[in-house]
N, C-alpha and C positions, 0 to 999 in steps of 0.2 A: 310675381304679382299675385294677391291675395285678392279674391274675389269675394263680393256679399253675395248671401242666395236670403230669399224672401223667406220667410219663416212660413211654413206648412198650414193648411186649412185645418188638421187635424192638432193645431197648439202644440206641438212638445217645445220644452220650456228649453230645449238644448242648443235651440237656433237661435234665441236670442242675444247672444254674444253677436252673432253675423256671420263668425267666422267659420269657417267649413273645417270640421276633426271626424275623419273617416271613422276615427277609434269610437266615435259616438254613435255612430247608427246602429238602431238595434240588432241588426244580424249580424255585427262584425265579429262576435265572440259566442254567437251562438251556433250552435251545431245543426249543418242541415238535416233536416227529418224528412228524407223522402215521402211519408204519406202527406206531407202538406201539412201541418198541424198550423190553425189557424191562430193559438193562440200566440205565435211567433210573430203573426203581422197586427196586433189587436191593437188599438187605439188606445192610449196612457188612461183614457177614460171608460174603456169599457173591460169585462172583466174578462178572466180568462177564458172560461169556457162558452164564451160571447161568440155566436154563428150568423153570420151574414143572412138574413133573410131568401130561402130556394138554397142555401146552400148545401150539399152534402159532401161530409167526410168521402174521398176518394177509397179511403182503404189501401191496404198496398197493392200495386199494379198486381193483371195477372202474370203468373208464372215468377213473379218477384220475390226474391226469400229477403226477408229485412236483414242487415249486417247486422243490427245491434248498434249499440253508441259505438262508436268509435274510439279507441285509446286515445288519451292525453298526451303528454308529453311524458309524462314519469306513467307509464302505463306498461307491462312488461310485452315483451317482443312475443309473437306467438310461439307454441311448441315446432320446433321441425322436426321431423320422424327421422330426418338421416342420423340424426346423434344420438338416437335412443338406441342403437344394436348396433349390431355390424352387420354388415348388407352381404348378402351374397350373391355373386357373382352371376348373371345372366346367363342360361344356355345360351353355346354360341351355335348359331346356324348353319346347319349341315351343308346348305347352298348357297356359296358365298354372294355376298347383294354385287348388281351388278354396275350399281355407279360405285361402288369402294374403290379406292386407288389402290394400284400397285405399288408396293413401296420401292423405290429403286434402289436393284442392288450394289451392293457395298463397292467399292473400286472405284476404276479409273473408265476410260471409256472401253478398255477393252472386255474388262466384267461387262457390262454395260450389253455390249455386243453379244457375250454369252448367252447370257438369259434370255437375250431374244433370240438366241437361235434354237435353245431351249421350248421356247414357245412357239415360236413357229416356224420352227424347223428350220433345216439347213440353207436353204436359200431364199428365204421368208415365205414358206408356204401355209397354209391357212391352218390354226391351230384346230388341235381334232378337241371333237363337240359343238365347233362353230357352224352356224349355218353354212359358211362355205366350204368346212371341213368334212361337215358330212353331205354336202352335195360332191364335193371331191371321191369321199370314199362309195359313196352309191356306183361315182362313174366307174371308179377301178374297179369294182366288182362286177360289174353287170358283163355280162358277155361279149370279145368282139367281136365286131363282123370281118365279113373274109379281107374287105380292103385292109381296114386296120392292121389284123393281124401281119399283113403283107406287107405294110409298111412300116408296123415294129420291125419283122423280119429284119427288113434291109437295113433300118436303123441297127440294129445292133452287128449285122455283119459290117466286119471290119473292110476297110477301102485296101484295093492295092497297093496303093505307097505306104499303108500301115504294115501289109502284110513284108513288102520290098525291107521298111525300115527294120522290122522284127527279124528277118532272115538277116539283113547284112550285118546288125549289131549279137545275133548269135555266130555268126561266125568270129568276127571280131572275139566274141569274149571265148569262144575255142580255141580260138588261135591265141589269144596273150597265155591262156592256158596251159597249153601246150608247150609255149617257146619259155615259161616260166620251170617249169617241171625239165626240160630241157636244159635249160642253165643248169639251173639245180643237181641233174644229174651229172653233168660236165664238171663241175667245178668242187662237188660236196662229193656224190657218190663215185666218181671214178677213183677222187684219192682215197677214200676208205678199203675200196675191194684192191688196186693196186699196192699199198700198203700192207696189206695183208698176203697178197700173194706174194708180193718180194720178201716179206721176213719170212714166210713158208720156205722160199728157194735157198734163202743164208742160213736159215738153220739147216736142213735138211743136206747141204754143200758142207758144213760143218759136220755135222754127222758123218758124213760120208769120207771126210779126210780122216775123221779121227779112228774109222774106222778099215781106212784100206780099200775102200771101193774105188774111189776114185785113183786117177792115175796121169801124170800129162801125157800130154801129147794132142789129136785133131779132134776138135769134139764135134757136134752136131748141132744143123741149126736151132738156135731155140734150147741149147742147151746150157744150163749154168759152169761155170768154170772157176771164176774169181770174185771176188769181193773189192768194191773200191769204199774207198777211206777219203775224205774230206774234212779232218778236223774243224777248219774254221768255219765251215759253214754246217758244221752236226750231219755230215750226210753218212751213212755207213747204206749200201743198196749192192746186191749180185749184180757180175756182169755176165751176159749169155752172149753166146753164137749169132753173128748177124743182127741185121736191125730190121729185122719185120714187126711193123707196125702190131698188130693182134700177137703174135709170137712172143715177143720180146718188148717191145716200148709200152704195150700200152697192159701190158703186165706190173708195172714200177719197174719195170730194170734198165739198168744199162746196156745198150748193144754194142759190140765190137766187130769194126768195118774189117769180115772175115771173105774166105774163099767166094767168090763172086758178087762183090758186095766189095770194090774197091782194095781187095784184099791186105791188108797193112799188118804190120808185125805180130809178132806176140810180145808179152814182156822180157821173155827170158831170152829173145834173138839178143844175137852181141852188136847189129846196127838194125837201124829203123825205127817205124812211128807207128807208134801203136794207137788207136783212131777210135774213139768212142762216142756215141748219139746217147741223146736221152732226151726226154720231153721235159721244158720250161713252167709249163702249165697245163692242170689236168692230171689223170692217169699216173700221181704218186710225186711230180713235177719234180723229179730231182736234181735239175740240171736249173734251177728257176733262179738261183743267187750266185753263177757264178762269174757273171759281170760284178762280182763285189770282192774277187779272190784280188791279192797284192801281189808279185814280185816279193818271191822268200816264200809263200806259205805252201806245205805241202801238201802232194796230193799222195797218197797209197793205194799199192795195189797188193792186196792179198789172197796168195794163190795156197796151193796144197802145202808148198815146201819150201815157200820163197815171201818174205816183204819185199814191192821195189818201192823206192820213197822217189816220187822228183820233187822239184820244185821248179812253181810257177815264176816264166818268164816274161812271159808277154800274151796280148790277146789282139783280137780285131776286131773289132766294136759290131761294123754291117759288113758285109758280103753277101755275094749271089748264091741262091741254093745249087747254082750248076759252077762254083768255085771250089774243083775237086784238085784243087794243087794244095791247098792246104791241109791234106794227106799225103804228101811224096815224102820219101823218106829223110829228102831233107827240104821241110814246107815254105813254099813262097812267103814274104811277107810274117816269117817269124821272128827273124832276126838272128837265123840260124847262118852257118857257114860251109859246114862241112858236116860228112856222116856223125849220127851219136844215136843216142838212146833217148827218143822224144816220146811225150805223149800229148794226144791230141784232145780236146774237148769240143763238139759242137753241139748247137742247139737252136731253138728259133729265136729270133725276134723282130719286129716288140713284141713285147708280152700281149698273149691271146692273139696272134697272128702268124703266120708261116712265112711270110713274105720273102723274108731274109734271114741269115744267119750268123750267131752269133760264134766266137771262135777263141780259146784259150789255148795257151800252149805251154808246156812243161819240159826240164830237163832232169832225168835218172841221175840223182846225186849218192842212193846209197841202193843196194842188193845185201839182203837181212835174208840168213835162212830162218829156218821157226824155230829151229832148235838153240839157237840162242836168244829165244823170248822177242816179244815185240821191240821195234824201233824206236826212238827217241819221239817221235814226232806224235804216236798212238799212246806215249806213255804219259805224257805231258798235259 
């Protein structure tokens, strides 16, 4: 709804329509003049430079700088200084501000984690330069007093059961130590030095045939004599005098159960059993695969002046180490019948254990002298 307004005591002729047009009032397109200029509100009938009676011009307020007119609408934008050069870069502050934020570092939360431990140390302790950091370092420096000191003391000596725990786990690791180097010696270095001492003995037995020193007949304990032959199982090892353990077995050789020592043949007797030991494991182990000998495969014996070939007949898997019948000249449980020319084999088992014994048995199929060259079974 359009409203009338009464037309002014001051006559402008713009009211007479009635109708109210804001566009028409004098100030709507004039420009405000902060000092007041009067000739903006002047009366259509009086003239410009017309002053109200007592009036005075204000002037511009104190401390007031006048803008200037104002720009129009097509008036240009002012100058800004950032597009006339290139700006250079702000010193940056030797002392970081202390509302800036930290930027968080890069990762996941375990980064995360770092960098604060980074800052304030390993179990969140107060980072150094902080008021509490350097009340912290005041405290560690300054002197303690005798309580303290006595109470670091004990704090840092270690408790009984710390001590108990440290003894009993150095012993522990002595002793796996020991029982390691132990093995070791047992199983690596007995057969290397055994090894070598029995191929000392077969050479040096060899020598000694081809040279006349040697001669049969009773030799002495611990001493070399003959040479045993195992084909199928690559064993070539001297047999000596008796079976002393340090003497003989645990030299790599074979012992032959001689003059007080269950006393059993030699090879060259015309009946009996001729009775050999040797270690399964350890010490050159040459007796360790012959739970794996067949019926037919044979064994040899070589002496100064003679091959004797047998072949293997039977064996006994276990037995008691105090089962000394399977040494008579003609052994329980071989399948023998009557007098011959046998040979015996024993040794432990099971393997790495002495408990029981194991037992192979052989019959004299062939007597080769040397002078007509090795036997079929050494050539083969």
């Amino acid at each position: 709804m359009t409203a009338l307004r009464p037309e002014r005591e001051s006559g402008a002729e713009w009211y007479g329509t009635g109708a109210y047009d804001a566009s028409r009032e004098p100030y709507a397109s004039a420009p405000y003049d902060p000092r007041g200029s009067a000739a903006q509100y002047a009366s259509p009938g009086q003239s410009p430079g017309y002053q109200p009676p007592g009036y005075a011009s204000p002037g511009p307020f104190p401390g007031y700088d006048s803008p200037g007119p104002p720009p129009g609408p097509s008036a240009p934008a002012p100058a800004d200084d950032e597009t006339m050069a290139l700006r250079l870069p702000e010193p940056a502050s030797d002392v970081p501000s202390a509302t800036a934020a930290t930027p968080a570092p890069p990762g996941g939360r375990a980064a995360r984690r770092k960098a604060a431990k980074g800052r304030h140390g390993r179990h969140g302790g107060a980072a150094a330069g902080t008021p509490r950091g350097r009340e912290e370092d005041a405290r560690s420096s300054r002197p303690l007093s005798r309580v303290e000191a006595r109470r670091q003391a004990r704090a840092r000596k270690p408790s009984p059961g710390v001590l108990i725990s440290r003894i009993v786990g150095e012993v522990f690791i002595t002793t796996g130590v020991v029982m390691l180097l132990f093995v070791t010696y047992q199983l690596w270095w007995t057969n290397i030095r055994a090894h070598a001492e029995a191929g000392n003995e077969a050479h040096q037995l060899q020598n000694d045939w081809a040279s006349g020193k040697r001669s049969p007949g009773v030799f002495e304990p611990g001493q070399g004599f003959a040479i045993l032959h195992i084909p199928t199982l690559d064993v070539v090892v001297p047999i000596a005098e008796g079976t002393s353990k340090s003497k003989v077995l645990d030299k790599g050789m074979v012992g032959h159960y001689g003059r007080g020592d269950l006393n059993t043949a030699m090879p060259d007797a015309r009946t009996g059993n001729f009775g050999l030991a040797g270690h399964r494991n350890t010490h050159g182990e040459p007796f360790r695969y012959i739970n794996r000998l067949k019926p037919g495969d044979p064994i040899v014996v070589e002496t100064q002046d003679t091959y004797f070939v047998y072949k293997m007949t039977s064996t006994l898997p276990v037995t008691s180490p105090a089962n000394t019948s399977v040494l008579d000249p003609v052994p329980k449980g071989s399948g023998f019948t009557g007098p011959g020319r046998y040979i015996t084999l024993t040794t432990c088992t099971p393997e790495f254990t002495s408990k029981y014994r194991l037992i192979v048995w052989g019959r004299m199929v062939e007597e080769r002298p040397r002078s007509k060259g090795k036997p079929d079974a050494l050539v083969s």
